[in-house]
PyMOL Python script that loads the backbone (N, CA, C, O; Angstrom):
from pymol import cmd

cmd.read_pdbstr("""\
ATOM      1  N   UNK A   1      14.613  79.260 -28.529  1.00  0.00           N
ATOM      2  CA  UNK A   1      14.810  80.657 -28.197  1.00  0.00           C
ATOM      3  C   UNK A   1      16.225  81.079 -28.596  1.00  0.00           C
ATOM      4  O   UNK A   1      17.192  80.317 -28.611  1.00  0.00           O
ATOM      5  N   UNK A   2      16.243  82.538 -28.959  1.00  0.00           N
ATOM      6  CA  UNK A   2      17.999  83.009 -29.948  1.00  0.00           C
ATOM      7  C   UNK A   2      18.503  83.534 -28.757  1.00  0.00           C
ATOM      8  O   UNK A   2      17.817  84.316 -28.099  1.00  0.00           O
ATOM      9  N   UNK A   3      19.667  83.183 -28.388  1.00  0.00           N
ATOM     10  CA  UNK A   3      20.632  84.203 -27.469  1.00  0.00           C
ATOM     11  C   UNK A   3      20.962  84.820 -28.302  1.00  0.00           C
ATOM     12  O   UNK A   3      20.760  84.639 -29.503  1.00  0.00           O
ATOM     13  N   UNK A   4      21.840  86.114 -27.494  1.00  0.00           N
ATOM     14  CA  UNK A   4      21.740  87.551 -27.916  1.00  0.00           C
ATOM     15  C   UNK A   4      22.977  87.397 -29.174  1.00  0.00           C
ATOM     16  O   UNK A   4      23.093  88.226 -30.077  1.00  0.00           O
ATOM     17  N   UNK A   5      24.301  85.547 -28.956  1.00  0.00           N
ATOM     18  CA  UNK A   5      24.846  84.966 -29.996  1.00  0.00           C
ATOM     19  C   UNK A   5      24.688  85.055 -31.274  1.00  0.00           C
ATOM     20  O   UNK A   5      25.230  85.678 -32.187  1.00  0.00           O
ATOM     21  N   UNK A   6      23.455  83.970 -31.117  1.00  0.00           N
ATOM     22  CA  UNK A   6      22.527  83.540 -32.276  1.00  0.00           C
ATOM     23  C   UNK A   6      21.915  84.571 -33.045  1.00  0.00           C
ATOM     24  O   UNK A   6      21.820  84.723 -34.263  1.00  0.00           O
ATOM     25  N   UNK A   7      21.419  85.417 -31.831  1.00  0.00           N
ATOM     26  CA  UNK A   7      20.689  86.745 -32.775  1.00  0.00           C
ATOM     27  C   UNK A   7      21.165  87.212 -34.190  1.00  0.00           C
ATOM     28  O   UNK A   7      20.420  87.405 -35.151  1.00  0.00           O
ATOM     29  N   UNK A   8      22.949  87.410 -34.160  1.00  0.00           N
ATOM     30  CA  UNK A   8      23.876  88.177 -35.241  1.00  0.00           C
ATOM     31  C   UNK A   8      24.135  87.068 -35.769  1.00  0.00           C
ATOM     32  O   UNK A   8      25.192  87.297 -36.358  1.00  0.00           O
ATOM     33  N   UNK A   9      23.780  85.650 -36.013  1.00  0.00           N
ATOM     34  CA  UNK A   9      24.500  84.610 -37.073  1.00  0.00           C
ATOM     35  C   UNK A   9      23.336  84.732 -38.232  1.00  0.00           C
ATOM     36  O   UNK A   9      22.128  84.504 -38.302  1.00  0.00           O
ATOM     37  N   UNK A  10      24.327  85.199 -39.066  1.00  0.00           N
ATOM     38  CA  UNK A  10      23.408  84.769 -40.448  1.00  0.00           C
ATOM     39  C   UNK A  10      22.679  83.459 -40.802  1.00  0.00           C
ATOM     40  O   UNK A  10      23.353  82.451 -41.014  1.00  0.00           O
ATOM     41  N   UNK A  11      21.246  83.422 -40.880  1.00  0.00           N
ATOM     42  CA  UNK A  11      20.879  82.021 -41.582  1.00  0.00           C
ATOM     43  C   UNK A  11      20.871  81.567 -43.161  1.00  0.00           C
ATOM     44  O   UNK A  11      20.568  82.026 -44.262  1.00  0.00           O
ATOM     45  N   UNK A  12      21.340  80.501 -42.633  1.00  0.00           N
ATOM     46  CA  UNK A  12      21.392  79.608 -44.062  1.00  0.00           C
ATOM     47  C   UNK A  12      20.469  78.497 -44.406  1.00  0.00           C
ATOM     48  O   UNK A  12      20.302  77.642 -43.536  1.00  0.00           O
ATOM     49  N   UNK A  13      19.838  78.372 -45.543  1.00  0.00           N
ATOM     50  CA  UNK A  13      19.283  77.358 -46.154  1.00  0.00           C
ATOM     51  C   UNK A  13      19.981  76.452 -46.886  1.00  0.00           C
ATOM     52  O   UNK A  13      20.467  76.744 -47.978  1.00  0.00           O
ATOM     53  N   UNK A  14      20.104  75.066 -46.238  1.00  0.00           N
ATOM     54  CA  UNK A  14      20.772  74.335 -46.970  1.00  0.00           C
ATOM     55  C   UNK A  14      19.947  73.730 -48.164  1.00  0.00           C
ATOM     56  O   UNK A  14      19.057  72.975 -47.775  1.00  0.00           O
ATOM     57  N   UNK A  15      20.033  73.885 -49.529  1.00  0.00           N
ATOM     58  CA  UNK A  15      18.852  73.243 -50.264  1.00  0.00           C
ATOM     59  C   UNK A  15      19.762  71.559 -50.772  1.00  0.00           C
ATOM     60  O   UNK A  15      20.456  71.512 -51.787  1.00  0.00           O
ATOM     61  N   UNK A  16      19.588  70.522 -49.986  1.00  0.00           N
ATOM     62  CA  UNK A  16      20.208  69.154 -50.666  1.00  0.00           C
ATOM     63  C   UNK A  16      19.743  68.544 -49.541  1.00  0.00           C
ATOM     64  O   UNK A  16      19.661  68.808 -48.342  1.00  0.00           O
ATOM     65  N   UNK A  17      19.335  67.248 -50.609  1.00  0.00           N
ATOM     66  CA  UNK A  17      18.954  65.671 -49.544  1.00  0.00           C
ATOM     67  C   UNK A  17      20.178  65.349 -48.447  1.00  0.00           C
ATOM     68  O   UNK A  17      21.342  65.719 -48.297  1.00  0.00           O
ATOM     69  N   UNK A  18      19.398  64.595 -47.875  1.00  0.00           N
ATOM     70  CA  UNK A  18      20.271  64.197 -46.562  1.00  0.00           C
ATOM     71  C   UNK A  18      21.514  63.598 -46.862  1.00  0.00           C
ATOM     72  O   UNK A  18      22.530  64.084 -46.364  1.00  0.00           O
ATOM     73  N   UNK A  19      21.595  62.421 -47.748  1.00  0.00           N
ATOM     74  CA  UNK A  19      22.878  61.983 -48.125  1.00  0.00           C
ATOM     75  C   UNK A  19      23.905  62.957 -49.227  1.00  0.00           C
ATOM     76  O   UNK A  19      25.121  62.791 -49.140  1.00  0.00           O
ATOM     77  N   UNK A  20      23.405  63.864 -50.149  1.00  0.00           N
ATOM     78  CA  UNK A  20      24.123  64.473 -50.497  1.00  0.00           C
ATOM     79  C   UNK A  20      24.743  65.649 -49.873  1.00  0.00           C
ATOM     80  O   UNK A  20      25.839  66.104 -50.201  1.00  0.00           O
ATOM     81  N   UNK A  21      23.835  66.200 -48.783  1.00  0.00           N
ATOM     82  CA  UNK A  21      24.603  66.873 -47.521  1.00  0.00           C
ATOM     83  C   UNK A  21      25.425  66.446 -46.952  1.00  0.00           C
ATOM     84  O   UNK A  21      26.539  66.968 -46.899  1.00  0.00           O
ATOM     85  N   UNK A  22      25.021  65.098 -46.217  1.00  0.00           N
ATOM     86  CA  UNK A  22      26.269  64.383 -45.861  1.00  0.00           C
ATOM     87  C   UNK A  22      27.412  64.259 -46.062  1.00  0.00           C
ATOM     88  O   UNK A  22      28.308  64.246 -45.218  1.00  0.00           O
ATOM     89  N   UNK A  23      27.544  64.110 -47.703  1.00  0.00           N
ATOM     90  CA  UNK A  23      28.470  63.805 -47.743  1.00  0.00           C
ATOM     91  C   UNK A  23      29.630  64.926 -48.424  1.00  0.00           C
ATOM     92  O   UNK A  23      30.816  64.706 -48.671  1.00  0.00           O
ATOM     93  N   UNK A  24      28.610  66.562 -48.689  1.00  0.00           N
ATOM     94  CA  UNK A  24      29.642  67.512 -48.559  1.00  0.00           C
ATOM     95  C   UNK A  24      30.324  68.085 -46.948  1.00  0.00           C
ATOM     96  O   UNK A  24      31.310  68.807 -46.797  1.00  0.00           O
ATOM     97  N   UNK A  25      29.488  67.528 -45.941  1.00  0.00           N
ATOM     98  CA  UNK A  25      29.086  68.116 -44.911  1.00  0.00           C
ATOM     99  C   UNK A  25      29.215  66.790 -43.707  1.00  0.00           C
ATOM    100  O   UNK A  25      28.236  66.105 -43.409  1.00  0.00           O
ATOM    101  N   UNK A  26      30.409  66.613 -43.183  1.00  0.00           N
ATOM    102  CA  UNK A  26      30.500  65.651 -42.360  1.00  0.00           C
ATOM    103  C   UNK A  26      30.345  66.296 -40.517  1.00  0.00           C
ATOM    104  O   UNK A  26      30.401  67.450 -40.090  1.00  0.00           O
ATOM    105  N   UNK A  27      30.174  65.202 -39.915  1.00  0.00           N
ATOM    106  CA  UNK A  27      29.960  66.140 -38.707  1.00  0.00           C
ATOM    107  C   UNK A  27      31.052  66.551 -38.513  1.00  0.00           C
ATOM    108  O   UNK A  27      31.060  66.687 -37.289  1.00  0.00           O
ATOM    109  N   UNK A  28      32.217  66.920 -38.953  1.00  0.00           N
ATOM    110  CA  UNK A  28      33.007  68.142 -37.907  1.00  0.00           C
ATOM    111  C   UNK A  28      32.656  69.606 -38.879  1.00  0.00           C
ATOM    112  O   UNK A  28      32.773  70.712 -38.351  1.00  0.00           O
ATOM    113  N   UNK A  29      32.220  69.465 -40.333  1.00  0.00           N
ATOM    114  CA  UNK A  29      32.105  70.504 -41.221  1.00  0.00           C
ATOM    115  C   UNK A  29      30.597  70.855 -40.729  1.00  0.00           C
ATOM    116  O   UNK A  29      30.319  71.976 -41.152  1.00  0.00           O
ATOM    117  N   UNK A  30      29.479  70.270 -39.951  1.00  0.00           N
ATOM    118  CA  UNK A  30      28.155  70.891 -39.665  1.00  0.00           C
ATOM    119  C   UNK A  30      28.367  71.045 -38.125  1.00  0.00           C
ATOM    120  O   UNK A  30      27.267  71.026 -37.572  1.00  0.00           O
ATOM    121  N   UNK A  31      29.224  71.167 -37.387  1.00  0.00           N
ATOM    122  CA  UNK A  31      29.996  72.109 -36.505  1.00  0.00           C
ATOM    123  C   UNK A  31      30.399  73.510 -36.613  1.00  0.00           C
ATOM    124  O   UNK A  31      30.054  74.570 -36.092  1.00  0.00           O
ATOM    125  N   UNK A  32      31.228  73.136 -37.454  1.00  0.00           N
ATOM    126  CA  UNK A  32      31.587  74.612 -38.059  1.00  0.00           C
ATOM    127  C   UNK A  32      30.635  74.997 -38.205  1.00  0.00           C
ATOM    128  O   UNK A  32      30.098  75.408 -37.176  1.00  0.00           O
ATOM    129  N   UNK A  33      29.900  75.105 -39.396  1.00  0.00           N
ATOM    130  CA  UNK A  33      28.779  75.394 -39.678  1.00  0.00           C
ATOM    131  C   UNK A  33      27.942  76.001 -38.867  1.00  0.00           C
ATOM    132  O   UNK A  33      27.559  77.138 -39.142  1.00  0.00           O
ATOM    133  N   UNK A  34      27.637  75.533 -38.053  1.00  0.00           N
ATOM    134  CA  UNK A  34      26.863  75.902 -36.835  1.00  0.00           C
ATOM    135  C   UNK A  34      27.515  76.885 -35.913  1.00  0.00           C
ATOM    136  O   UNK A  34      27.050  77.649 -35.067  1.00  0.00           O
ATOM    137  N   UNK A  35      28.967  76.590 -36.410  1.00  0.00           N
ATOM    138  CA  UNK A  35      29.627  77.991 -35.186  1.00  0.00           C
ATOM    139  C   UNK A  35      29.515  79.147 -36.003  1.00  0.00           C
ATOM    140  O   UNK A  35      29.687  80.273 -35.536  1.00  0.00           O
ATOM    141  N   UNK A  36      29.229  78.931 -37.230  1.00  0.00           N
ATOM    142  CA  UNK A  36      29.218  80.184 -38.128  1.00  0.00           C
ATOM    143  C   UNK A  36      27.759  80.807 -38.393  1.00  0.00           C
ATOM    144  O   UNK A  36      27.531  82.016 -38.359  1.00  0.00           O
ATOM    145  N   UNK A  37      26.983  80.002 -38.610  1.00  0.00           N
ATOM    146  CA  UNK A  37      25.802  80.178 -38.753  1.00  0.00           C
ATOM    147  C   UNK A  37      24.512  79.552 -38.235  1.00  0.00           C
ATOM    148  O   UNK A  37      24.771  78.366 -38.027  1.00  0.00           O
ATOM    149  N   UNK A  38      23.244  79.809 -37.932  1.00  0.00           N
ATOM    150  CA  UNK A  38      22.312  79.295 -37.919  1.00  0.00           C
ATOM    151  C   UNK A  38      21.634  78.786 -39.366  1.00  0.00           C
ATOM    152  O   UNK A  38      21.251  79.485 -40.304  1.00  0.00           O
ATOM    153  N   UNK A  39      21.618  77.344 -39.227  1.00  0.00           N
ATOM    154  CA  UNK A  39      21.487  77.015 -40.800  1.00  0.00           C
ATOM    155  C   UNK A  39      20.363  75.425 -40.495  1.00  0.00           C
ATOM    156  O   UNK A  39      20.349  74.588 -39.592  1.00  0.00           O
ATOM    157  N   UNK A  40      19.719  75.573 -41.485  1.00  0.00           N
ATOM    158  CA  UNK A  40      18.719  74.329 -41.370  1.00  0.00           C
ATOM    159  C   UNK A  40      18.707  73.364 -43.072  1.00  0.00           C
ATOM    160  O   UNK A  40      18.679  73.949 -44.155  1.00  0.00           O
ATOM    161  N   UNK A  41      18.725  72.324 -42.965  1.00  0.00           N
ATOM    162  CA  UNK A  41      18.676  71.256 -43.904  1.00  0.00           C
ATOM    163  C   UNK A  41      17.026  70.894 -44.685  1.00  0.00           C
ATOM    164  O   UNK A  41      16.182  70.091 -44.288  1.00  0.00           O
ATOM    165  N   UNK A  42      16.978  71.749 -45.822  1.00  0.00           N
ATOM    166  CA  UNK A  42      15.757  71.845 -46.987  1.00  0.00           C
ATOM    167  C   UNK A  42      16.213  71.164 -48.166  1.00  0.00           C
ATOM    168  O   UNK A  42      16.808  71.428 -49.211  1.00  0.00           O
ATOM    169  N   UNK A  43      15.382  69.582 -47.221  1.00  0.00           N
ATOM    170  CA  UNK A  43      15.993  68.512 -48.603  1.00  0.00           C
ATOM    171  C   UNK A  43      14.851  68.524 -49.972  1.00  0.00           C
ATOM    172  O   UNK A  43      15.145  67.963 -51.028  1.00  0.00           O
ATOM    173  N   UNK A  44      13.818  69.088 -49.815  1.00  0.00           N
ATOM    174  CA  UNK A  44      12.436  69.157 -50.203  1.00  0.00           C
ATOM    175  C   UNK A  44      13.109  69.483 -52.007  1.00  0.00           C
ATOM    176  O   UNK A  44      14.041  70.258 -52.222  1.00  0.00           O
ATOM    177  N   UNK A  45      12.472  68.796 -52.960  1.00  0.00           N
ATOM    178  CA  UNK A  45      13.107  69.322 -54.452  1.00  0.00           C
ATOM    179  C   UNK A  45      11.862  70.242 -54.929  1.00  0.00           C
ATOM    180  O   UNK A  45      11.363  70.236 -56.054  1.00  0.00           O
ATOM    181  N   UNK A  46      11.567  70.842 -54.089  1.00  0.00           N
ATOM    182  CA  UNK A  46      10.225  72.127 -54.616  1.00  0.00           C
ATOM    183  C   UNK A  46      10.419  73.254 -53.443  1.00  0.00           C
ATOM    184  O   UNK A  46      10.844  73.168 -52.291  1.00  0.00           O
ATOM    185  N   UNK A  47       9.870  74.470 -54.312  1.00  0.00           N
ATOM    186  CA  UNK A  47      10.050  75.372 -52.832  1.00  0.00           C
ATOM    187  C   UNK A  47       8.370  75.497 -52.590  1.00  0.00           C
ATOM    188  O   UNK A  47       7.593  76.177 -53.260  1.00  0.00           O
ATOM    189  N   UNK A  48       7.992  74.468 -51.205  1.00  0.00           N
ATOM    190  CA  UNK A  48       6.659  74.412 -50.901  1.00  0.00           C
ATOM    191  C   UNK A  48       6.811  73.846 -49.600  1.00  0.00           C
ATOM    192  O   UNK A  48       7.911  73.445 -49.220  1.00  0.00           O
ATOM    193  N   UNK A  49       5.788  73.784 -48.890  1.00  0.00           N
ATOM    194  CA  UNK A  49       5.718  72.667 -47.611  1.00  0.00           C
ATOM    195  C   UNK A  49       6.839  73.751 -46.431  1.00  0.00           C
ATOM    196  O   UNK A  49       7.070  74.959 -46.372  1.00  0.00           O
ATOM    197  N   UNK A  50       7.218  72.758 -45.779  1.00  0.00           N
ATOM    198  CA  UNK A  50       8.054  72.733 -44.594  1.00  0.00           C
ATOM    199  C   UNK A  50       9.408  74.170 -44.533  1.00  0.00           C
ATOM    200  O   UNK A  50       9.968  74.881 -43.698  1.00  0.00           O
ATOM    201  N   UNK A  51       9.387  73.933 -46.021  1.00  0.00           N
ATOM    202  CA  UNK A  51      10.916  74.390 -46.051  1.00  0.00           C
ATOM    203  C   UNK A  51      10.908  76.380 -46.403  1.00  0.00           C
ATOM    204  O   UNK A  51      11.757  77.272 -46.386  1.00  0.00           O
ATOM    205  N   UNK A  52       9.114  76.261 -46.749  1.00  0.00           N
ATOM    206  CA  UNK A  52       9.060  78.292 -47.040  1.00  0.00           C
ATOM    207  C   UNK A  52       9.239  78.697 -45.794  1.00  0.00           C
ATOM    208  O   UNK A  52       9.336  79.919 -45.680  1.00  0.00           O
ATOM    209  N   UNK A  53       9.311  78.102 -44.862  1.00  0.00           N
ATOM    210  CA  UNK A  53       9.138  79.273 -43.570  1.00  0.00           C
ATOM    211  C   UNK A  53      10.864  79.671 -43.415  1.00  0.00           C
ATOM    212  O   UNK A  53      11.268  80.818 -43.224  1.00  0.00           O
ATOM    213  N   UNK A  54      11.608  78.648 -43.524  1.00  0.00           N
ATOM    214  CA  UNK A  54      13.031  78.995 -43.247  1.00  0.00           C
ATOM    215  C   UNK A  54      13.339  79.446 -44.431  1.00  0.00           C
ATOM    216  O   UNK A  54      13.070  80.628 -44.219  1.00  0.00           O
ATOM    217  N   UNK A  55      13.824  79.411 -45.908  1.00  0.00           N
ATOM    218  CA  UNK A  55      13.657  80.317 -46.646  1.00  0.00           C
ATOM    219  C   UNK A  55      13.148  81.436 -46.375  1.00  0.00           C
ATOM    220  O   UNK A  55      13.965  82.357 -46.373  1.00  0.00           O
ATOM    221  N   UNK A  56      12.226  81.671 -46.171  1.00  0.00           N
ATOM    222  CA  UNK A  56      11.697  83.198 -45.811  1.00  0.00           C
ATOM    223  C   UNK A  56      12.611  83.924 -45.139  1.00  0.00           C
ATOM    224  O   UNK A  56      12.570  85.153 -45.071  1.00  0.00           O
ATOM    225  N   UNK A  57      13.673  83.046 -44.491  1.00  0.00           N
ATOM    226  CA  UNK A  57      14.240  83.449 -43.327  1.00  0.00           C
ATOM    227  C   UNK A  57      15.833  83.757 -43.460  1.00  0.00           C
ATOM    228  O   UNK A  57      16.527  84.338 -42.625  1.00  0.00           O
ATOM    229  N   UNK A  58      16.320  83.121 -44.958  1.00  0.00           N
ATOM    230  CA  UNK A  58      17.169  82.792 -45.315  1.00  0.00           C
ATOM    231  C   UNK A  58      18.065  84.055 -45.477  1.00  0.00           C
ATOM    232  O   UNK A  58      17.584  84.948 -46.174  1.00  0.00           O
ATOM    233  N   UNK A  59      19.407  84.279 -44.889  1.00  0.00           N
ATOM    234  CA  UNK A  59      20.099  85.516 -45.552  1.00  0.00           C
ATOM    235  C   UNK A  59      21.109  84.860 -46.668  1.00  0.00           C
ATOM    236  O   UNK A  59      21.730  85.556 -47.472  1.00  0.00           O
ATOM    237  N   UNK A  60      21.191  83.441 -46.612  1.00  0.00           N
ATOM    238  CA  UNK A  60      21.919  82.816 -47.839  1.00  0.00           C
ATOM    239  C   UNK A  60      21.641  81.338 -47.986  1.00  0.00           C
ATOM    240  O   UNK A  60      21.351  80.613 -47.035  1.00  0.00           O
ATOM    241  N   UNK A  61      21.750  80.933 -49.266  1.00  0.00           N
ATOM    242  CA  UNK A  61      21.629  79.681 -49.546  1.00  0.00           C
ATOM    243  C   UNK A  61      22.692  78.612 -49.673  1.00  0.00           C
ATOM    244  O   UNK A  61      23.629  79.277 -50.116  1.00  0.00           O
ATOM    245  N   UNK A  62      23.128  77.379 -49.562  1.00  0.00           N
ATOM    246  CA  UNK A  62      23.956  76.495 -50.121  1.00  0.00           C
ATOM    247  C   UNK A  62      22.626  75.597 -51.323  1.00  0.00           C
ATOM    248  O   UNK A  62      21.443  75.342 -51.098  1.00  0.00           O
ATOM    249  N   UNK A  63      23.305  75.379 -52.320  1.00  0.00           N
ATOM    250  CA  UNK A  63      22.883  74.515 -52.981  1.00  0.00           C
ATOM    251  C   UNK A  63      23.720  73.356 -53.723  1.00  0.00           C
ATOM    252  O   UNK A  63      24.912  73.464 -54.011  1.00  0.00           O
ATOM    253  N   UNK A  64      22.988  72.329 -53.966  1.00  0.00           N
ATOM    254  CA  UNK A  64      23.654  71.231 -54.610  1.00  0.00           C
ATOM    255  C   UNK A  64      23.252  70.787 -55.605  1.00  0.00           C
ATOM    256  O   UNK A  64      22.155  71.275 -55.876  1.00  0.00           O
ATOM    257  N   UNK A  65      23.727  69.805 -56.597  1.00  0.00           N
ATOM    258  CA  UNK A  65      23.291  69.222 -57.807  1.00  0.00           C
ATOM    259  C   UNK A  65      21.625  69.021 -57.896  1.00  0.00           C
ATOM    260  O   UNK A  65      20.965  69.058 -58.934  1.00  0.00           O
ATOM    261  N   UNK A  66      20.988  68.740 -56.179  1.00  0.00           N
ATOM    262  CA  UNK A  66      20.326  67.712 -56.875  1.00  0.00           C
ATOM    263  C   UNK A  66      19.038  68.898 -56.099  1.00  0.00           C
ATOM    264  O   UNK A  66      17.877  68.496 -56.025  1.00  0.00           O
ATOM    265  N   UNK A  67      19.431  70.423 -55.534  1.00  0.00           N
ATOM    266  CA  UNK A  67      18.540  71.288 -55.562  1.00  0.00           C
ATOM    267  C   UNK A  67      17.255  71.837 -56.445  1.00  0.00           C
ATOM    268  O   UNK A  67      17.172  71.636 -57.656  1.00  0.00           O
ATOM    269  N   UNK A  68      16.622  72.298 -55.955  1.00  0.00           N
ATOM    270  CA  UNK A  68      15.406  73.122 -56.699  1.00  0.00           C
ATOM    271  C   UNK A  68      15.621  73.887 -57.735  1.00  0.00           C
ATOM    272  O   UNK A  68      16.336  74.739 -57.206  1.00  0.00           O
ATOM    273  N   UNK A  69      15.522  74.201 -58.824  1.00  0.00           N
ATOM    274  CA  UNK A  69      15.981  75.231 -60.160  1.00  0.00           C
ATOM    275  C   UNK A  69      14.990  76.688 -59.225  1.00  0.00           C
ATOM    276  O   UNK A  69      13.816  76.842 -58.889  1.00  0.00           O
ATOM    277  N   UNK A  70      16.693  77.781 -59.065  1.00  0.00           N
ATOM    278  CA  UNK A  70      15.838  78.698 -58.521  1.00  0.00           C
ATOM    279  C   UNK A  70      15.732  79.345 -59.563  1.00  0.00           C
ATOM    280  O   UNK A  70      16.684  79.399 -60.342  1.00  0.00           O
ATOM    281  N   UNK A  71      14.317  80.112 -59.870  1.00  0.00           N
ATOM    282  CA  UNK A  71      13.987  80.784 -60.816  1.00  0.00           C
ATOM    283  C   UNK A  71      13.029  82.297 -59.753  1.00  0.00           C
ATOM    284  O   UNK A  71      12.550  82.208 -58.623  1.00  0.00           O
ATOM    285  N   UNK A  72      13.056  83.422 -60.609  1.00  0.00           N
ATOM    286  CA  UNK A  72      12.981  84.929 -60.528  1.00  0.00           C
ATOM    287  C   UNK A  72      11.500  85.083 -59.001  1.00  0.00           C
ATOM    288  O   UNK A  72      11.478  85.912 -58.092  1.00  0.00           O
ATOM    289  N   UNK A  73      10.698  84.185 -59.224  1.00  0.00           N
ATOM    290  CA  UNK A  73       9.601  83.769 -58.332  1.00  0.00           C
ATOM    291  C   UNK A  73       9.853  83.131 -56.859  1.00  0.00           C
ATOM    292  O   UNK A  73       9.360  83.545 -55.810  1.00  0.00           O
ATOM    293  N   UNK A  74      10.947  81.761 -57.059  1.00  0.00           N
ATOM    294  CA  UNK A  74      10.924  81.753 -55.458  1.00  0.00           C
ATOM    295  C   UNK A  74      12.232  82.698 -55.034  1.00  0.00           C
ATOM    296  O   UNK A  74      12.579  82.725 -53.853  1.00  0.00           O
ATOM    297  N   UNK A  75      12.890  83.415 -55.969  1.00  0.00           N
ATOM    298  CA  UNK A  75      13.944  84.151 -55.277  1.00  0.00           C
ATOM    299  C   UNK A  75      13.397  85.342 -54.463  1.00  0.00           C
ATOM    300  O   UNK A  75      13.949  85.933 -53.535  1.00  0.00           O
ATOM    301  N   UNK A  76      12.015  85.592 -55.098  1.00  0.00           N
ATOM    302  CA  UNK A  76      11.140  86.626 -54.460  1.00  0.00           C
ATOM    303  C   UNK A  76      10.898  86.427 -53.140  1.00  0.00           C
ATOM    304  O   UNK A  76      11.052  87.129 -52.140  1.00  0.00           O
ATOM    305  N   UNK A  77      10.322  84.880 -53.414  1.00  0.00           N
ATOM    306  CA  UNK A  77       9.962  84.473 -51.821  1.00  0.00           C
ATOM    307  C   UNK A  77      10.987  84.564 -50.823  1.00  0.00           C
ATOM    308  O   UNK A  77      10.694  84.059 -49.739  1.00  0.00           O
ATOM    309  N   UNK A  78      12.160  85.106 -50.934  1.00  0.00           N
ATOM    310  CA  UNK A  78      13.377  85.081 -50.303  1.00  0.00           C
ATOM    311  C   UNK A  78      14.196  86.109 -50.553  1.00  0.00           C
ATOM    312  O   UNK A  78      15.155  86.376 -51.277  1.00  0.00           O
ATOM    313  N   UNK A  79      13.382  86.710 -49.559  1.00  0.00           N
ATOM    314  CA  UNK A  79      13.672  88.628 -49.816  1.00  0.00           C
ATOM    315  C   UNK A  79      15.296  88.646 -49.198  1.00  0.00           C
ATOM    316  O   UNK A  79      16.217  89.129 -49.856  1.00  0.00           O
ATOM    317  N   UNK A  80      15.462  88.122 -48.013  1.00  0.00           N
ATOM    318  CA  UNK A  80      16.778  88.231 -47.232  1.00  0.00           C
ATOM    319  C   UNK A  80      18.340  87.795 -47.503  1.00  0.00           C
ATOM    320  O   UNK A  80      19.368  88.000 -46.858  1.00  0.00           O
ATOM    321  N   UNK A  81      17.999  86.914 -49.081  1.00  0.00           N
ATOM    322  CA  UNK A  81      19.507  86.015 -49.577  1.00  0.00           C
ATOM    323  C   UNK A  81      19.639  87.049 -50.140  1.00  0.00           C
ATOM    324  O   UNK A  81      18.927  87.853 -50.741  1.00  0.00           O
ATOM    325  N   UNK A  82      21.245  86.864 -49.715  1.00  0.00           N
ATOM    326  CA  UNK A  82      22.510  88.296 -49.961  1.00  0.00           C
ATOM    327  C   UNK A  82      23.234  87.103 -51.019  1.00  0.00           C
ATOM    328  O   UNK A  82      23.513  87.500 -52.150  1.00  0.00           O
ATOM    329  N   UNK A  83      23.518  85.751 -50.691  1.00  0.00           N
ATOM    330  CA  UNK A  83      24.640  84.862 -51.413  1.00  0.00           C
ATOM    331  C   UNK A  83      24.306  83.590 -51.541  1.00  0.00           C
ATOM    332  O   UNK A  83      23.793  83.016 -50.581  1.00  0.00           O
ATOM    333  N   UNK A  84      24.460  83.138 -52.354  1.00  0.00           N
ATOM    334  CA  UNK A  84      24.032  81.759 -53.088  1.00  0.00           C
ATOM    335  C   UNK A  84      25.348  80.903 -53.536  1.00  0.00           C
ATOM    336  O   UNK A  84      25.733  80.952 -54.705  1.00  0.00           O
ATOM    337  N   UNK A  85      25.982  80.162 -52.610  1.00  0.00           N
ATOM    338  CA  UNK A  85      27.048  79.111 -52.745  1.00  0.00           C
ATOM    339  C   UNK A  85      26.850  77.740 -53.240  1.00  0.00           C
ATOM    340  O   UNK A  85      26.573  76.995 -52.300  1.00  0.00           O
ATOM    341  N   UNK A  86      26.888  77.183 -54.286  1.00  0.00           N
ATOM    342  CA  UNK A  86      27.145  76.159 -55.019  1.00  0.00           C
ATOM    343  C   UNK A  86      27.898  74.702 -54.136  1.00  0.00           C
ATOM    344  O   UNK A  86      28.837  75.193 -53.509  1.00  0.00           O
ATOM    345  N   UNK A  87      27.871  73.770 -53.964  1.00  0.00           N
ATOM    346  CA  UNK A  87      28.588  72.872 -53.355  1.00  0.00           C
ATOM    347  C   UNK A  87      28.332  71.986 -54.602  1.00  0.00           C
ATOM    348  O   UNK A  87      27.160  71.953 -54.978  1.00  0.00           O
ATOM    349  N   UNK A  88      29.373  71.155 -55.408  1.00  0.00           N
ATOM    350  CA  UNK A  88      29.602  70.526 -56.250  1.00  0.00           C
ATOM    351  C   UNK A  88      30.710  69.686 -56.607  1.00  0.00           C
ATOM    352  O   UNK A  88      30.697  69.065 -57.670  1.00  0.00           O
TER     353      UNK A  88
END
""", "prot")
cmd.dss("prot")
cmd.show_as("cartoon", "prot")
cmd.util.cbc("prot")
cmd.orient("prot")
């Protein structure tokens, strides 16, 4: 359930596997993170399964090397991304 907090934090889709998150993203940086945003970890290398519902949901993305090639179709599926940040 969102407190009235949570309500105004922008969500983020993280698109990278667990270890390459990791290791841009240590636990005091997915703290932050979390004080900044509501954000969920879409290690999936396709946009299918688990990870369309939060996308759907997404007002921005992080991506990494070893992300999904976004192309003109799933950006559709992701009416709400304002910004798309690179981690590299």
């Amino acid at each position: 359930m969102l407190n009235s907090v949570n309500m105004h934090k922008p969500r983020i889709a993280v698109l990278a596997g667990e270890e390459l998150f990791a290791s841009f993203f240590d636990e005091r940086r997915q703290r932050r993170l979390s004080k900044l945003a509501l954000w969920s970890l879409c290690p999936e290398q396709s946009f299918n399964g688990a990870a369309t519902a939060a996308l759907s949901k997404a007002n921005a993305l992080i991506t990494t090397w070893d992300s999904p090639t976004l192309s003109a179709k799933s950006l559709a599926s992701m009416p709400n991304v304002r910004m798309i940040a690179h981690c590299g």
